[in-house]
C-alpha positions in Angstrom: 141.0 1.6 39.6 142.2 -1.0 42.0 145.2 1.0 42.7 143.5 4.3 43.6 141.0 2.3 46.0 144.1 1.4 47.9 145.2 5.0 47.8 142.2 6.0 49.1 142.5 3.0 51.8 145.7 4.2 53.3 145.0 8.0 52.9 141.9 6.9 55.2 144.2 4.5 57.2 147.1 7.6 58.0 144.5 10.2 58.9 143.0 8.2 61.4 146.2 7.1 63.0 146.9 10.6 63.2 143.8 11.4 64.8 144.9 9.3 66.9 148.6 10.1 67.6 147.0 13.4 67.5 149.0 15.4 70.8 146.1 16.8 72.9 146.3 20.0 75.2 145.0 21.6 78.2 141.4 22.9 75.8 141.1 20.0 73.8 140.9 17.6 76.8 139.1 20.3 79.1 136.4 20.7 76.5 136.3 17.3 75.8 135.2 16.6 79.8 132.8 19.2 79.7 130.1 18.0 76.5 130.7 14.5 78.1 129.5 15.4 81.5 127.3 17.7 79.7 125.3 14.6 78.4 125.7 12.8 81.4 123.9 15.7 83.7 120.6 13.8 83.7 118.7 12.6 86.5 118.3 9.3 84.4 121.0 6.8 84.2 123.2 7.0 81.2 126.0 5.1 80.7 129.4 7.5 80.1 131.5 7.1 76.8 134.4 5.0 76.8 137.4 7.5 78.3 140.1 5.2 77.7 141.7 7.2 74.7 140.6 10.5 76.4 144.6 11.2 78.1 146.3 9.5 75.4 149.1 11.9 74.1 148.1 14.5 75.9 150.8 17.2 76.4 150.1 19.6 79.4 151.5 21.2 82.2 151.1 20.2 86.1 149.3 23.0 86.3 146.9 22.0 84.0 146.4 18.7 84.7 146.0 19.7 88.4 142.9 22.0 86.7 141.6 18.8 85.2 141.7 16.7 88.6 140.0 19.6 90.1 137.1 19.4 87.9 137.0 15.5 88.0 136.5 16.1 91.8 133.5 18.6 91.1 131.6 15.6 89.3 131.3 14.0 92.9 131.0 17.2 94.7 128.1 18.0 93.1 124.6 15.9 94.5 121.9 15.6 91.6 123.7 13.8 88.7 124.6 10.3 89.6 125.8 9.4 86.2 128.5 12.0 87.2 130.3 9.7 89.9 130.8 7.2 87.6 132.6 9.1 85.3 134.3 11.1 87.8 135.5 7.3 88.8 136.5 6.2 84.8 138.5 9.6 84.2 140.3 9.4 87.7 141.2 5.9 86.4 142.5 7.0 82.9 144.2 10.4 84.0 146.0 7.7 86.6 146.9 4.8 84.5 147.5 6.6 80.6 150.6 8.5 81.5 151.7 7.7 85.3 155.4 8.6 84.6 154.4 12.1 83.4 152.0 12.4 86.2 154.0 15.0 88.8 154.4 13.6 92.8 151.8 16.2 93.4 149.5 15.7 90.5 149.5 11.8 91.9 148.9 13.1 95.6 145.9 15.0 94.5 144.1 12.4 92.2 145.0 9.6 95.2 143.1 11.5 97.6 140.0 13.0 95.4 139.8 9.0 94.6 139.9 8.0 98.4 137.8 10.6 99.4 135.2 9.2 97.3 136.0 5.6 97.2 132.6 4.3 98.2 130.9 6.7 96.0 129.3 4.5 92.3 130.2 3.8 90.3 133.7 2.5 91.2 135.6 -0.3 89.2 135.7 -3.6 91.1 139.0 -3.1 91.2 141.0 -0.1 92.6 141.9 1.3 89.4 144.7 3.6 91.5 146.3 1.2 93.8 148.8 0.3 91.7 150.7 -3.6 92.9 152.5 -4.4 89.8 155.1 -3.4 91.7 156.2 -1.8 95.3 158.8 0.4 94.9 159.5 2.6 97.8 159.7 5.9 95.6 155.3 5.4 95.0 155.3 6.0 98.7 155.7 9.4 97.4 152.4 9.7 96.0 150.3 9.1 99.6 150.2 12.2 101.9 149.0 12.0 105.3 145.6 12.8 104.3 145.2 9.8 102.1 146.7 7.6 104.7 143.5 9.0 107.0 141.7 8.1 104.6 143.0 4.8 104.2 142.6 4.1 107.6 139.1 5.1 107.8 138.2 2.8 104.8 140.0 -0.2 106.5 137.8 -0.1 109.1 134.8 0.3 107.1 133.4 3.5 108.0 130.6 4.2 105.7 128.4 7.3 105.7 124.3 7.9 105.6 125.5 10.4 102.7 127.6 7.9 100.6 124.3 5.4 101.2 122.2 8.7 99.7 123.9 8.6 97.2 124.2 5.0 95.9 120.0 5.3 96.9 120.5 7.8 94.2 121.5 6.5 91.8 119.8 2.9 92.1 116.6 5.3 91.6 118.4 6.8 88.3 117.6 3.6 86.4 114.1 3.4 84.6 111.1 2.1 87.0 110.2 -1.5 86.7 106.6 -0.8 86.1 105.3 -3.9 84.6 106.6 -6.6 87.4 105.1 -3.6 90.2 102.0 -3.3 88.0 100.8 -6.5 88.6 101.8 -6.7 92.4 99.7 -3.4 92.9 97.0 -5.0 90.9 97.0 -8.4 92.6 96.6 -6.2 96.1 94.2 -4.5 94.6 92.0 -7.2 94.0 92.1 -8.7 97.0 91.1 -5.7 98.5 88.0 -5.4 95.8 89.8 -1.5 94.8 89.5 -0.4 91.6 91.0 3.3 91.1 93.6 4.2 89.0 95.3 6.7 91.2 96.0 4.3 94.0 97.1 1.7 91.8 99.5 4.5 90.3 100.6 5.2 94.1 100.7 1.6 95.4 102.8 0.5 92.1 105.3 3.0 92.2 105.6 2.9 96.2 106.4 -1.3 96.1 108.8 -0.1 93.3 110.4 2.6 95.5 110.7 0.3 98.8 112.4 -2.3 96.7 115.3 0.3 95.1 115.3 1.0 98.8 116.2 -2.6 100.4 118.2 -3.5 97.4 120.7 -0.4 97.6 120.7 -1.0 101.6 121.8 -4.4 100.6 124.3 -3.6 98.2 126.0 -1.0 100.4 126.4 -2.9 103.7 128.1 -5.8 101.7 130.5 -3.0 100.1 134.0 -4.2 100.9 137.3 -2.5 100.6 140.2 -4.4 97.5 142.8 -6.7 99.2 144.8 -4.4 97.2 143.9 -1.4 99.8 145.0 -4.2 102.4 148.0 -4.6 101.0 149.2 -0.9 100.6 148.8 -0.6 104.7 151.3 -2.8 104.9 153.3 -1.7 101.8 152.8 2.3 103.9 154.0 0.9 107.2 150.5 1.9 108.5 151.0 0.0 111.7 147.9 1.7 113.4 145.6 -1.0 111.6 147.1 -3.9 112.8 144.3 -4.2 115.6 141.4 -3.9 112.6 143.3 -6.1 110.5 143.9 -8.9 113.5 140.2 -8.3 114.3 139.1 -8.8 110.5 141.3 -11.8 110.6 138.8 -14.7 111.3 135.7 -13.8 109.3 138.5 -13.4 106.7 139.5 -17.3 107.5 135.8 -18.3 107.9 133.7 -16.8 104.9 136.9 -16.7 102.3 136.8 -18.1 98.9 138.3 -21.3 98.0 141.2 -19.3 96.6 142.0 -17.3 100.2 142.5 -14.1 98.7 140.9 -12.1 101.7 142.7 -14.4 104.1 146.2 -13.9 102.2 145.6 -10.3 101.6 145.5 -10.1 105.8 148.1 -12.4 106.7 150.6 -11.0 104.4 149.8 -7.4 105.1 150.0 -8.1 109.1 153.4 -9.6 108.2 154.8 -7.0 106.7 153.4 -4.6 109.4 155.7 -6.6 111.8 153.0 -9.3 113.3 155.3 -12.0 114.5 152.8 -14.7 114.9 151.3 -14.2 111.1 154.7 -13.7 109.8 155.6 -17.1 111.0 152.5 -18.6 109.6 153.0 -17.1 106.2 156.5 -18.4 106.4 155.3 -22.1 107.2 152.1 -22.1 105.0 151.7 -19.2 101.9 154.9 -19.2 100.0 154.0 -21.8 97.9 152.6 -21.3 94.3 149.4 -22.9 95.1 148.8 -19.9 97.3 149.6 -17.8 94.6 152.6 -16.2 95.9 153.7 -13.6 93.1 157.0 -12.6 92.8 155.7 -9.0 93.4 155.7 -9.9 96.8 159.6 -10.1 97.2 159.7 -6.0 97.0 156.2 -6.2 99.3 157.9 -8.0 101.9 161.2 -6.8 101.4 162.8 -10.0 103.4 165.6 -12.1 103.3 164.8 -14.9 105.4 161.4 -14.9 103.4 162.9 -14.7 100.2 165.4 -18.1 101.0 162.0 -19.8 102.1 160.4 -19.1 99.3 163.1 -20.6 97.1 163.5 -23.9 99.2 159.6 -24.7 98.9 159.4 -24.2 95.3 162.2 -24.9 93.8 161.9 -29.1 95.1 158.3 -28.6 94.7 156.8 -31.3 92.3 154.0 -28.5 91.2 153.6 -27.3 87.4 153.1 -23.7 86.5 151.5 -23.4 82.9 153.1 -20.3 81.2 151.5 -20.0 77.7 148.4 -21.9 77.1 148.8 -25.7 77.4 152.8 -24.8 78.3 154.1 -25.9 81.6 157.4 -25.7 83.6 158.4 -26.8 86.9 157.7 -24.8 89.8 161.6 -25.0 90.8 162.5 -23.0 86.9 159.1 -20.8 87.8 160.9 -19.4 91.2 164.8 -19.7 89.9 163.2 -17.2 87.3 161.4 -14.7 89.6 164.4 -14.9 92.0 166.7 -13.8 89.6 165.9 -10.1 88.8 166.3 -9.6 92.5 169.9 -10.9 93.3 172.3 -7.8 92.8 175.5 -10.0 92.5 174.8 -13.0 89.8 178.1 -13.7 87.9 178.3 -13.3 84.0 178.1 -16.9 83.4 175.1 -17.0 85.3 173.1 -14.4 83.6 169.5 -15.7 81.9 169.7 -17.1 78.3 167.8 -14.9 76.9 168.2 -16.2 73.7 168.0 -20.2 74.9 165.6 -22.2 72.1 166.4 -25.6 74.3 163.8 -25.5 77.5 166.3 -28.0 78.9 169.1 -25.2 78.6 166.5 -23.1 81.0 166.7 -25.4 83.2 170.4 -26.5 83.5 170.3 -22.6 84.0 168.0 -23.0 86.9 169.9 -25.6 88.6 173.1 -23.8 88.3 171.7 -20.2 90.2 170.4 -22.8 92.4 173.2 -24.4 93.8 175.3 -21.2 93.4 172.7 -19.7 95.6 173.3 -22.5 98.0 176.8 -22.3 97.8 177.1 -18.4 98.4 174.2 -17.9 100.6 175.9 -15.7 103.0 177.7 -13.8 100.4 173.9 -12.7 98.3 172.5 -9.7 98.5 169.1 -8.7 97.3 167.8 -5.8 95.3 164.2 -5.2 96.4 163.9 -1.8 95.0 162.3 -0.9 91.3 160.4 -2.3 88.6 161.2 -6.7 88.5 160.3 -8.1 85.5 160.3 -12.2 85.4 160.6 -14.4 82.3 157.0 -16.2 82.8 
Protein backbone atom coordinates (compact mmCIF):
# COMPACT_ATOMS: atom_id res chain seq x y z
CA UNK A 1 0.00 0.00 0.00
CA UNK A 2 2.87 2.17 0.95
CA UNK A 3 4.44 1.53 -2.34
CA UNK A 4 1.42 2.52 -4.60
CA UNK A 5 0.97 5.82 -2.48
CA UNK A 6 4.41 6.70 -3.67
CA UNK A 7 3.36 5.74 -7.19
CA UNK A 8 0.62 7.80 -6.99
CA UNK A 9 2.97 10.69 -5.49
CA UNK A 10 5.31 10.83 -8.33
CA UNK A 11 2.62 10.16 -11.10
CA UNK A 12 1.15 13.48 -9.48
CA UNK A 13 4.73 14.91 -9.08
CA UNK A 14 5.66 14.30 -13.21
CA UNK A 15 2.29 15.55 -14.49
CA UNK A 16 2.62 18.69 -12.80
CA UNK A 17 6.20 19.34 -13.88
CA UNK A 18 4.91 18.76 -17.19
CA UNK A 19 2.29 21.15 -16.81
CA UNK A 20 4.71 23.10 -16.23
CA UNK A 21 7.50 22.38 -18.80
CA UNK A 22 4.39 22.39 -20.83
CA UNK A 23 5.64 24.45 -24.40
CA UNK A 24 2.98 27.22 -24.85
CA UNK A 25 1.87 28.78 -28.26
CA UNK A 26 0.60 31.80 -29.83
CA UNK A 27 -3.50 30.55 -28.59
CA UNK A 28 -2.67 29.19 -25.41
CA UNK A 29 -0.98 32.46 -24.24
CA UNK A 30 -3.31 34.76 -26.30
CA UNK A 31 -6.32 33.15 -24.67
CA UNK A 32 -4.75 33.04 -21.59
CA UNK A 33 -4.51 37.19 -21.57
CA UNK A 34 -7.84 37.55 -22.65
CA UNK A 35 -10.08 35.57 -19.39
CA UNK A 36 -7.43 37.39 -17.28
CA UNK A 37 -8.18 40.82 -18.45
CA UNK A 38 -11.55 39.53 -18.84
CA UNK A 39 -11.80 39.42 -14.92
CA UNK A 40 -9.97 42.36 -14.49
CA UNK A 41 -12.51 44.71 -16.69
CA UNK A 42 -14.22 45.99 -13.63
CA UNK A 43 -14.55 49.40 -12.52
CA UNK A 44 -13.59 48.14 -8.95
CA UNK A 45 -10.04 47.42 -8.08
CA UNK A 46 -8.95 43.79 -8.38
CA UNK A 47 -5.75 42.73 -7.96
CA UNK A 48 -4.34 40.67 -11.37
CA UNK A 49 -3.10 36.95 -11.07
CA UNK A 50 0.41 36.31 -10.68
CA UNK A 51 1.83 36.40 -14.54
CA UNK A 52 5.14 35.36 -13.76
CA UNK A 53 4.86 31.75 -15.26
CA UNK A 54 2.50 33.13 -18.06
CA UNK A 55 5.75 33.40 -20.98
CA UNK A 56 7.52 30.48 -19.59
CA UNK A 57 8.26 28.10 -22.43
CA UNK A 58 6.51 29.69 -24.69
CA UNK A 59 7.36 28.89 -28.36
CA UNK A 60 6.15 31.56 -30.95
CA UNK A 61 7.03 33.52 -33.72
CA UNK A 62 7.94 37.37 -33.83
CA UNK A 63 5.09 37.77 -35.37
CA UNK A 64 3.11 36.54 -32.77
CA UNK A 65 4.70 37.85 -29.98
CA UNK A 66 4.56 41.27 -31.70
CA UNK A 67 0.45 40.39 -31.75
CA UNK A 68 0.74 39.86 -27.97
CA UNK A 69 2.63 43.28 -27.23
CA UNK A 70 -0.05 44.84 -29.33
CA UNK A 71 -2.72 43.70 -27.22
CA UNK A 72 -0.76 44.48 -23.94
CA UNK A 73 -0.67 48.10 -25.31
CA UNK A 74 -4.58 48.06 -25.78
CA UNK A 75 -4.98 47.44 -21.84
CA UNK A 76 -3.60 51.08 -21.44
CA UNK A 77 -5.19 52.40 -24.53
CA UNK A 78 -8.37 51.80 -23.35
CA UNK A 79 -9.82 54.51 -20.44
CA UNK A 80 -12.46 52.73 -18.00
CA UNK A 81 -10.61 49.70 -16.49
CA UNK A 82 -7.83 50.71 -14.27
CA UNK A 83 -7.04 47.28 -13.08
CA UNK A 84 -6.00 46.97 -16.83
CA UNK A 85 -2.79 49.23 -16.49
CA UNK A 86 -1.50 47.35 -13.96
CA UNK A 87 -1.53 44.31 -15.68
CA UNK A 88 -0.63 45.80 -18.92
CA UNK A 89 2.53 46.85 -16.58
CA UNK A 90 3.15 42.99 -14.94
CA UNK A 91 2.86 41.31 -18.55
CA UNK A 92 5.12 44.01 -20.27
CA UNK A 93 7.48 42.97 -17.37
CA UNK A 94 7.25 39.18 -17.90
CA UNK A 95 7.09 39.08 -21.89
CA UNK A 96 10.54 41.39 -21.17
CA UNK A 97 12.31 39.48 -18.54
CA UNK A 98 11.09 35.43 -19.24
CA UNK A 99 12.79 35.01 -22.53
CA UNK A 100 14.95 38.22 -23.46
CA UNK A 101 17.36 36.29 -25.69
CA UNK A 102 14.43 34.92 -27.85
CA UNK A 103 12.93 38.36 -27.78
CA UNK A 104 13.73 39.73 -31.66
CA UNK A 105 15.61 43.58 -31.80
CA UNK A 106 12.18 44.61 -32.93
CA UNK A 107 9.96 42.71 -30.66
CA UNK A 108 12.31 44.58 -27.75
CA UNK A 109 11.86 48.02 -29.66
CA UNK A 110 8.23 47.65 -29.54
CA UNK A 111 7.64 46.45 -25.86
CA UNK A 112 10.46 49.39 -24.83
CA UNK A 113 8.34 52.01 -26.20
CA UNK A 114 4.61 50.79 -25.36
CA UNK A 115 6.36 50.70 -21.68
CA UNK A 116 7.77 54.27 -22.03
CA UNK A 117 4.83 55.55 -23.49
CA UNK A 118 3.03 54.65 -20.59
CA UNK A 119 5.58 54.78 -17.84
CA UNK A 120 3.64 57.06 -15.53
CA UNK A 121 0.50 55.24 -16.09
CA UNK A 122 -0.39 52.62 -12.42
CA UNK A 123 0.35 50.50 -11.71
CA UNK A 124 4.09 50.42 -12.49
CA UNK A 125 6.77 48.34 -10.42
CA UNK A 126 8.93 50.52 -8.23
CA UNK A 127 11.40 49.46 -10.26
CA UNK A 128 11.72 49.70 -14.05
CA UNK A 129 11.09 46.27 -14.76
CA UNK A 130 12.63 46.90 -18.60
CA UNK A 131 15.69 48.93 -18.03
CA UNK A 132 17.78 46.29 -17.73
CA UNK A 133 21.64 47.29 -15.79
CA UNK A 134 22.94 43.93 -15.02
CA UNK A 135 24.96 44.71 -17.60
CA UNK A 136 25.76 47.52 -20.50
CA UNK A 137 26.60 45.99 -23.43
CA UNK A 138 26.59 48.12 -26.48
CA UNK A 139 24.54 45.55 -28.66
CA UNK A 140 21.08 46.46 -26.00
CA UNK A 141 21.57 49.82 -27.59
CA UNK A 142 19.81 48.04 -30.31
CA UNK A 143 16.68 47.77 -28.54
CA UNK A 144 16.01 51.85 -28.10
CA UNK A 145 14.72 53.65 -31.40
CA UNK A 146 14.53 57.20 -31.65
CA UNK A 147 11.09 57.27 -30.46
CA UNK A 148 11.88 55.77 -27.10
CA UNK A 149 14.92 58.06 -26.70
CA UNK A 150 11.99 61.08 -27.04
CA UNK A 151 10.49 59.53 -24.78
CA UNK A 152 13.15 59.17 -22.51
CA UNK A 153 13.89 62.60 -22.70
CA UNK A 154 10.58 63.80 -22.01
CA UNK A 155 10.44 61.60 -18.82
CA UNK A 156 13.82 63.04 -17.55
CA UNK A 157 12.51 66.20 -17.43
CA UNK A 158 9.40 65.23 -15.76
CA UNK A 159 6.77 66.03 -18.12
CA UNK A 160 3.56 64.76 -16.70
CA UNK A 161 0.22 65.00 -18.25
CA UNK A 162 -3.57 66.19 -16.77
CA UNK A 163 -4.48 62.68 -18.66
CA UNK A 164 -1.85 60.44 -16.85
CA UNK A 165 -3.15 62.44 -13.48
CA UNK A 166 -6.96 61.22 -14.78
CA UNK A 167 -5.97 58.34 -14.79
CA UNK A 168 -4.03 57.55 -11.50
CA UNK A 169 -7.50 59.73 -10.14
CA UNK A 170 -8.97 56.72 -11.67
CA UNK A 171 -7.92 54.31 -10.31
CA UNK A 172 -7.42 55.75 -6.60
CA UNK A 173 -11.37 55.91 -6.99
CA UNK A 174 -11.37 52.08 -8.06
CA UNK A 175 -10.77 51.02 -4.46
CA UNK A 176 -13.86 50.46 -2.17
CA UNK A 177 -15.21 53.96 -0.40
CA UNK A 178 -14.12 54.46 3.11
CA UNK A 179 -17.52 54.93 4.34
CA UNK A 180 -17.26 54.45 8.08
CA UNK A 181 -14.20 57.05 8.85
CA UNK A 182 -16.40 59.71 6.19
CA UNK A 183 -19.57 58.59 8.02
CA UNK A 184 -18.73 60.03 11.14
CA UNK A 185 -17.07 63.27 9.72
CA UNK A 186 -20.38 63.94 7.76
CA UNK A 187 -22.22 63.18 10.95
CA UNK A 188 -20.05 65.23 13.26
CA UNK A 189 -20.81 68.34 10.64
CA UNK A 190 -24.00 67.53 10.74
CA UNK A 191 -24.48 68.06 14.20
CA UNK A 192 -22.99 71.03 14.53
CA UNK A 193 -25.13 72.35 12.05
CA UNK A 194 -28.42 70.72 14.04
CA UNK A 195 -29.23 68.68 10.22
CA UNK A 196 -30.67 65.58 10.41
CA UNK A 197 -31.53 64.15 6.74
CA UNK A 198 -30.22 61.20 5.38
CA UNK A 199 -29.77 62.35 1.87
CA UNK A 200 -27.30 65.07 2.78
CA UNK A 201 -25.45 63.02 5.04
CA UNK A 202 -25.26 60.45 2.05
CA UNK A 203 -24.00 63.49 -0.15
CA UNK A 204 -21.75 65.17 2.36
CA UNK A 205 -20.09 61.61 3.26
CA UNK A 206 -19.32 60.57 0.01
CA UNK A 207 -18.19 64.18 -1.21
CA UNK A 208 -15.31 64.49 1.99
CA UNK A 209 -14.61 60.85 0.73
CA UNK A 210 -14.26 62.04 -2.92
CA UNK A 211 -12.14 65.36 -2.11
CA UNK A 212 -9.77 63.20 -0.18
CA UNK A 213 -9.12 60.37 -3.17
CA UNK A 214 -8.71 63.73 -4.86
CA UNK A 215 -5.74 65.42 -2.75
CA UNK A 216 -4.25 62.09 -2.08
CA UNK A 217 -3.74 61.06 -5.86
CA UNK A 218 -2.63 64.82 -6.57
CA UNK A 219 -0.08 64.10 -3.92
CA UNK A 220 0.98 60.91 -5.03
CA UNK A 221 1.49 62.08 -8.61
CA UNK A 222 3.45 65.23 -8.19
CA UNK A 223 6.05 63.23 -5.95
CA UNK A 224 6.23 60.54 -9.00
CA UNK A 225 9.87 60.39 -9.85
CA UNK A 226 11.64 58.78 -12.74
CA UNK A 227 14.38 55.20 -11.57
CA UNK A 228 18.06 56.22 -11.32
CA UNK A 229 18.11 53.35 -13.58
CA UNK A 230 16.33 55.74 -16.41
CA UNK A 231 19.22 58.19 -15.44
CA UNK A 232 21.60 55.91 -16.00
CA UNK A 233 20.52 54.59 -19.58
CA UNK A 234 20.86 58.52 -20.83
CA UNK A 235 24.18 58.23 -20.16
CA UNK A 236 24.58 54.52 -21.19
CA UNK A 237 22.54 56.04 -24.83
CA UNK A 238 24.89 58.94 -25.20
CA UNK A 239 21.73 61.15 -24.80
CA UNK A 240 23.87 64.24 -24.43
CA UNK A 241 20.79 66.63 -24.91
CA UNK A 242 19.91 66.07 -21.03
CA UNK A 243 22.93 67.18 -19.60
CA UNK A 244 21.40 70.75 -18.91
CA UNK A 245 18.20 68.86 -16.99
CA UNK A 246 20.46 66.58 -15.36
CA UNK A 247 23.09 69.57 -14.14
CA UNK A 248 19.87 71.48 -13.20
CA UNK A 249 18.52 68.34 -11.17
CA UNK A 250 21.86 68.17 -9.74
CA UNK A 251 21.55 70.03 -6.33
CA UNK A 252 18.07 69.09 -5.02
CA UNK A 253 19.59 65.66 -5.93
CA UNK A 254 22.64 66.61 -3.40
CA UNK A 255 20.25 68.38 -1.00
CA UNK A 256 17.15 65.97 -0.32
CA UNK A 257 19.15 62.57 -1.19
CA UNK A 258 19.11 59.58 1.09
CA UNK A 259 21.89 58.77 3.33
CA UNK A 260 22.98 56.17 0.71
CA UNK A 261 23.27 59.03 -2.37
CA UNK A 262 21.67 56.95 -4.91
CA UNK A 263 19.97 60.02 -6.67
CA UNK A 264 23.08 61.99 -6.32
CA UNK A 265 25.30 59.02 -7.82
CA UNK A 266 22.82 58.13 -10.40
CA UNK A 267 23.42 62.02 -11.67
CA UNK A 268 26.99 62.40 -11.21
CA UNK A 269 27.83 59.17 -12.88
CA UNK A 270 25.44 59.54 -15.75
CA UNK A 271 26.76 63.37 -16.44
CA UNK A 272 30.25 61.64 -16.46
CA UNK A 273 29.59 59.36 -18.87
CA UNK A 274 27.81 62.03 -20.99
CA UNK A 275 31.25 63.77 -21.08
CA UNK A 276 30.81 66.46 -18.01
CA UNK A 277 34.31 67.25 -17.13
CA UNK A 278 33.83 68.78 -13.87
CA UNK A 279 31.53 65.71 -12.54
CA UNK A 280 33.78 63.30 -14.18
CA UNK A 281 36.59 64.59 -12.07
CA UNK A 282 34.49 64.58 -8.92
CA UNK A 283 33.43 60.98 -9.39
CA UNK A 284 36.98 60.21 -10.04
CA UNK A 285 38.12 61.89 -6.60
CA UNK A 286 35.13 60.89 -4.50
CA UNK A 287 32.64 57.66 -5.81
CA UNK A 288 34.79 54.88 -6.72
CA UNK A 289 34.97 53.56 -3.55
CA UNK A 290 32.91 50.57 -2.29
CA UNK A 291 31.27 52.63 0.37
CA UNK A 292 29.65 54.45 -2.58
CA UNK A 293 28.61 51.38 -3.87
CA UNK A 294 30.54 51.32 -6.97
CA UNK A 295 29.48 48.02 -8.82
CA UNK A 296 31.60 46.53 -11.10
CA UNK A 297 28.69 46.97 -13.72
CA UNK A 298 29.90 50.33 -13.92
CA UNK A 299 33.27 49.44 -15.76
CA UNK A 300 31.19 48.61 -19.11
CA UNK A 301 28.89 51.86 -18.05
CA UNK A 302 31.78 54.04 -18.11
CA UNK A 303 33.71 52.28 -20.48
CA UNK A 304 37.13 54.15 -19.13
CA UNK A 305 40.52 53.43 -18.60
CA UNK A 306 41.77 56.04 -16.52
CA UNK A 307 38.63 55.34 -14.36
CA UNK A 308 39.09 51.76 -14.34
CA UNK A 309 43.09 52.27 -12.82
CA UNK A 310 41.42 54.65 -10.18
CA UNK A 311 39.20 52.37 -9.19
CA UNK A 312 41.79 49.68 -8.52
CA UNK A 313 44.24 52.00 -6.53
CA UNK A 314 41.39 53.12 -4.02
CA UNK A 315 40.20 49.78 -3.33
CA UNK A 316 42.57 47.55 -3.56
CA UNK A 317 44.87 49.49 -0.28
CA UNK A 318 41.49 50.16 1.08
CA UNK A 319 41.18 48.81 4.74
CA UNK A 320 37.27 48.33 4.00
CA UNK A 321 35.49 44.68 4.31
CA UNK A 322 33.02 43.51 1.81
CA UNK A 323 30.77 40.62 3.34
CA UNK A 324 30.13 38.03 0.54
CA UNK A 325 27.86 35.30 2.06
CA UNK A 326 26.22 36.05 5.26
CA UNK A 327 28.62 36.71 8.19
CA UNK A 328 31.64 36.11 5.24
CA UNK A 329 33.91 38.91 4.58
CA UNK A 330 36.93 39.65 2.31
CA UNK A 331 39.06 42.64 1.76
CA UNK A 332 38.00 45.25 -0.37
CA UNK A 333 41.50 44.94 -2.27
CA UNK A 334 40.43 40.74 -3.30
CA UNK A 335 36.67 42.37 -3.81
CA UNK A 336 38.06 44.71 -6.75
CA UNK A 337 41.20 42.30 -7.98
CA UNK A 338 38.04 40.01 -8.53
CA UNK A 339 35.69 42.42 -10.49
CA UNK A 340 38.69 43.68 -12.44
CA UNK A 341 39.59 40.50 -13.66
CA UNK A 342 36.77 39.52 -16.25
CA UNK A 343 37.61 42.78 -17.88
CA UNK A 344 41.44 42.56 -18.68
CA UNK A 345 41.64 40.78 -22.30
CA UNK A 346 45.34 39.81 -21.84
CA UNK A 347 45.85 37.97 -18.23
CA UNK A 348 48.51 35.19 -18.60
CA UNK A 349 47.69 31.45 -17.88
CA UNK A 350 49.33 31.48 -14.66
CA UNK A 351 47.28 34.26 -13.65
CA UNK A 352 43.89 32.90 -14.45
CA UNK A 353 41.27 32.74 -11.12
CA UNK A 354 41.44 29.42 -9.07
CA UNK A 355 38.42 28.49 -9.62
CA UNK A 356 38.78 25.51 -7.75
CA UNK A 357 41.00 27.31 -4.70
CA UNK A 358 39.47 25.79 -1.05
CA UNK A 359 42.39 28.03 0.82
CA UNK A 360 40.89 31.87 0.99
CA UNK A 361 44.56 32.77 1.53
CA UNK A 362 45.29 31.13 -2.05
CA UNK A 363 42.56 33.87 -3.30
CA UNK A 364 44.42 36.27 -2.16
CA UNK A 365 48.08 35.50 -3.07
CA UNK A 366 46.06 35.44 -6.41
CA UNK A 367 44.95 38.97 -5.79
CA UNK A 368 48.22 40.28 -5.07
CA UNK A 369 49.89 38.70 -7.93
CA UNK A 370 47.15 40.34 -10.87
CA UNK A 371 47.99 43.24 -8.72
CA UNK A 372 51.36 43.88 -9.07
CA UNK A 373 51.37 42.40 -12.61
CA UNK A 374 48.86 44.99 -13.29
CA UNK A 375 51.30 47.45 -11.94
CA UNK A 376 54.03 46.10 -13.71
CA UNK A 377 52.36 46.06 -17.26
CA UNK A 378 50.17 48.91 -16.95
CA UNK A 379 50.90 50.31 -20.33
CA UNK A 380 50.84 47.02 -21.95
CA UNK A 381 46.71 46.18 -20.51
CA UNK A 382 43.93 46.37 -22.44
CA UNK A 383 40.40 46.24 -21.34
CA UNK A 384 37.45 44.35 -22.56
CA UNK A 385 34.34 46.45 -21.78
CA UNK A 386 32.00 44.79 -24.00
CA UNK A 387 29.44 41.66 -22.91
CA UNK A 388 28.05 39.98 -20.08
CA UNK A 389 31.11 40.28 -16.75
CA UNK A 390 30.44 37.93 -14.29
CA UNK A 391 32.57 38.43 -10.84
CA UNK A 392 33.35 35.77 -8.27
CA UNK A 393 31.41 37.72 -5.19
Amino acid sequence: MKQLSLLILSLLLFSRVSAQQQVKDFAYINAKIDSIAAELSTETYKAPPDVYNIFANARISEADRIKIARKIQQMFVQERYANLYHLGHSLLARMWNIYPEQNTVKVNQLLLEIYLEYYYYPIKPSYDALIDIHYYDLNRRKNYTAKSKQRIFEIIKEQKTEKEFDIWFQYEKSFPPDTVFWGKIANKLLKEREIQNETVYIKIRDSLDAENIYNYTKREFDNLKISNDLIFMTGFLDMKECIPILQAQLPEAIANDNQWQQRERAIRYTLARLGDKQQKQYVIDNMLDYRQYFDRVYFSYFRDDELMWRFIDVNYHSDKRMNIDGDRTISAGLKAMSDVYPYIKNVPKELEFPYISNDINDDYKWAKALYEWMIKNKNKIKFDYDGEKKGFW
